[in-house]
Residue, then its C-alpha position, 0 to 999 in steps of 0.5 A: x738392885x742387889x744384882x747390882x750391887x754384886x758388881x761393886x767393891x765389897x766393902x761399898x757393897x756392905x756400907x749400901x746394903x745396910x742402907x737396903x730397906x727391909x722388904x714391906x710385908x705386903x701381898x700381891x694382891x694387897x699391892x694391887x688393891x691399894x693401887x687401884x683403892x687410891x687410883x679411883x679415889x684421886x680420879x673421882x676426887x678431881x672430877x667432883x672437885x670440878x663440879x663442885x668448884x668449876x674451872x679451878x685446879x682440880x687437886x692439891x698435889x698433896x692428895x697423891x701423898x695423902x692416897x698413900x697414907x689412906x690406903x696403904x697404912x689406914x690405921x697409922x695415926x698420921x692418917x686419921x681423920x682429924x691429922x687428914x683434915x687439920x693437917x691440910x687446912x693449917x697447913x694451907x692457911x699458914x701456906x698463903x699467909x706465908x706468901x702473902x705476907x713476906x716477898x722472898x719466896x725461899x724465905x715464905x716457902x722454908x717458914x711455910x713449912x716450918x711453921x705448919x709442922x709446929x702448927x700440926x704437931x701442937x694441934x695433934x693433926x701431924x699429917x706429912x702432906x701437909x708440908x707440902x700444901x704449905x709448900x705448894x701455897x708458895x710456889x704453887x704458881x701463878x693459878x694457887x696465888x690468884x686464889x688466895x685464901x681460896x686456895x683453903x676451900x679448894x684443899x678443904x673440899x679435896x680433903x673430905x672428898x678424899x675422907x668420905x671416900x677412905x672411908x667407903x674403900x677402906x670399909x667395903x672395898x679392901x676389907x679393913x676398919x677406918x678410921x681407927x677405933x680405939x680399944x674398948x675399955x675393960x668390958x667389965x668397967x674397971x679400971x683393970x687392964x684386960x686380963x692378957x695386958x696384966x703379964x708381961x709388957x704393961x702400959x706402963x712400960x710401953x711409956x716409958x720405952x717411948x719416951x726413951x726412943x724419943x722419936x715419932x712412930x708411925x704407928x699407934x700405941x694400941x696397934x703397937x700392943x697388939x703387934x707385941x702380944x702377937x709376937x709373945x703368942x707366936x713364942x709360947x705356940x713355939x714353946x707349946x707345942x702342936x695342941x689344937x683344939x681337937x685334943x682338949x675339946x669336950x665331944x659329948x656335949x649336950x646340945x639343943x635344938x630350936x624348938x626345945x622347950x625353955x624348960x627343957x633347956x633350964x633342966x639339962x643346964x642344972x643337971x649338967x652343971x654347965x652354962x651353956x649349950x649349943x644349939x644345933x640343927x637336926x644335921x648338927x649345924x650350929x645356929x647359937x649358945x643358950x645360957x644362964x645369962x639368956x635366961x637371965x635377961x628374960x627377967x627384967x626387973x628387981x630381984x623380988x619375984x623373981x621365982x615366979x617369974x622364971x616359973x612364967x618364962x619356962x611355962x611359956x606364960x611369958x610368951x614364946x617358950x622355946x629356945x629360938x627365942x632367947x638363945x644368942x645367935x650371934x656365934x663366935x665358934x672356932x676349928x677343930x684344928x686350931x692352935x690352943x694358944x688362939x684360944x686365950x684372947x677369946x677367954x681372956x679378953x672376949x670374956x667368953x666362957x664356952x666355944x663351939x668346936x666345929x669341923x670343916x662342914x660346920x657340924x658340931x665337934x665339941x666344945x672348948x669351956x675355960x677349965x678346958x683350957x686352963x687344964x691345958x695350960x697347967x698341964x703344959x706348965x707341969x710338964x715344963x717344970 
């Protein structure tokens, strides 16, 4: 294309380059992978459709539009469930009542689709192909006339063929979440923002730069979020420097092994002052964290007692007494060499307050804790002062 538009005058070739969209930040592999996502899913929907239903027409051509949205852009809110479901059955009720109902067909078809773009926006189902079930409803033919308002049940049973298999390609196959899950609350149950949504751009300002676009985006508000504080990390790592996680890490670090015993455990925690320390196989694999919030949740109950209680726990009184049994194993851990500014979302929001530093084998390096980190950062602030 743009070898092409070398041959024109240039000041034609300017006007048509401004309309050249941007490259889509795709990969190779990705663009095949969708391709054959969305291939499998139109081949097995039209093959189920007509076990299902018999010799009626096997797929509504809003489906091909539909493979689009469902594979390559999965987490747009155009997307979702409820826009793919309510989307095409308004759109498809309002199609055959549309011609129905009014003789001219140009007239049927231009309300049909009219009407369902209201319809969808004010049911909150905006789905792009739905305009086109609606249009399909009208000019369909002979064989989506005949159908009538059986034509719905053949674009409902599409669609949560179409549903139930995003779901399972998107999930198992390509790798990615679907449908889109909201972000989770403040995880301490207030209702603060997250600590990395305090600074900076704010809810606040996000609605009202919205509001002042004025024009529907492709794009959820939380994913739009998430793409601005990326942007913000990406500026402060330039701005930062080439601190990794090797040169702030703690490397003596107290660790355990899974046979020690609780009490052991319990002591090296208040000698040390920590709140946590690894557990690590005798190669220095590490398999989980023990804390004080893993001693804590052994005892159960009110408030009253509790010295004996922990007196039973580490004795071994209260069953096993070794530290397999309370450590968490469900480990995040990060590189030596990663960059210290993806260090802030795991403190920050994540509420940790210890990470496992590992080298490329899996062995224990060090271990990052938050004063790490802010002594990090204050030093980067005094030093930029």
């Amino acid at each position: 294309m743009m070898t092409s538009l070398a041959l024109l005058p240039a000041g034609l070739r300017r006007r048509l380059q401004r309309w050249w969209p941007e490259p889509l930040v795709i990969g190779r592999r990705e663009q095949l992978a969708v391709a054959a996502a969305a291939l499998f899913a139109i081949a097995l929907t039209g093959l189920l459709t007509a076990l299902t239903l018999g010799p009626a027409p096997l797929l509504v051509a809003s489906m091909g539009a539909a493979a689009v949205l469902l594979y390559t852009l999965p987490s747009s809110p155009l997307a979702q469930p409820w826009p793919l479901l309510g989307g095409h059955l308004v759109s498809a009720a309002i199609g055959v009542a549309c011609a129905q109902w009014l003789p001219w067909p140009w007239l049927a078809a231009g309300l049909a689709v009219g009407l369902a773009i209201f319809a969808m926006i004010a049911l909150r189902c905006l789905h792009p192909p739905g305009g086109a079930i609606a249009l399909n409803a009208v000019v369909g033919g002979p064989a989506v006339q005949a159908m009538g308002y059986g034509f719905v049940g053949l674009v409902l049973c599409n669609a949560l063929l179409m549903l139930a298999l995003a779901w399972l390609l998107n999930n198992y196959l390509l790798r990615r979440p679907y449908p889109r899950v909201l972000p989770p609350p403040n995880r301490h149950l207030i209702r603060d923002p997250a600590p990395l949504a305090r600074l900076g751009i704010r809810e606040a300002d996000m609605e009202a730069a919205l509001a002042g676009f004025n024009h529907l985006l492709d794009i959820s508000r939380s994913d739009l979020e998430q793409v601005m504080t990326l942007a913000e990390m990406h500026a402060y790592r330039r701005r930062l420097g080439d601190i990794r996680c090797r040169d702030i890490m703690s490397r003596d670090v107290i660790s355990l092994r899974p046979d020690t015993a609780l009490a052991e455990a319990w002591r090296l925690l208040r000698q040390h002052k920590v709140r946590a320390l690894p557990v690590v196989t005798d190669a220095g694999q590490v398999l989980g964290m023990v804390s004080l919030v893993d001693f804590l949740k052994r005892l159960d109950g009110s408030p009253q007692g509790l010295r004996e209680r922990l007196a039973r726990l580490l004795s071994g009184r209260a069953g096993d007494s070794r530290v397999a049994a309370i450590m968490s194993s469900t480990l995040i851990s990060v590189r030596d060499d990663l960059h210290l500014v993806e260090l802030v979302p795991l403190f920050a929001d994540r509420g940790l307050h210890h990470v496992p530093v590992l080298h490329d084998d899996g062995t224990l390096a060090g271990v990052i804790s938050q004063s790490d980190l802010i002594a990090a950062l204050f030093r980067d602030r005094l030093s930029g002062a």
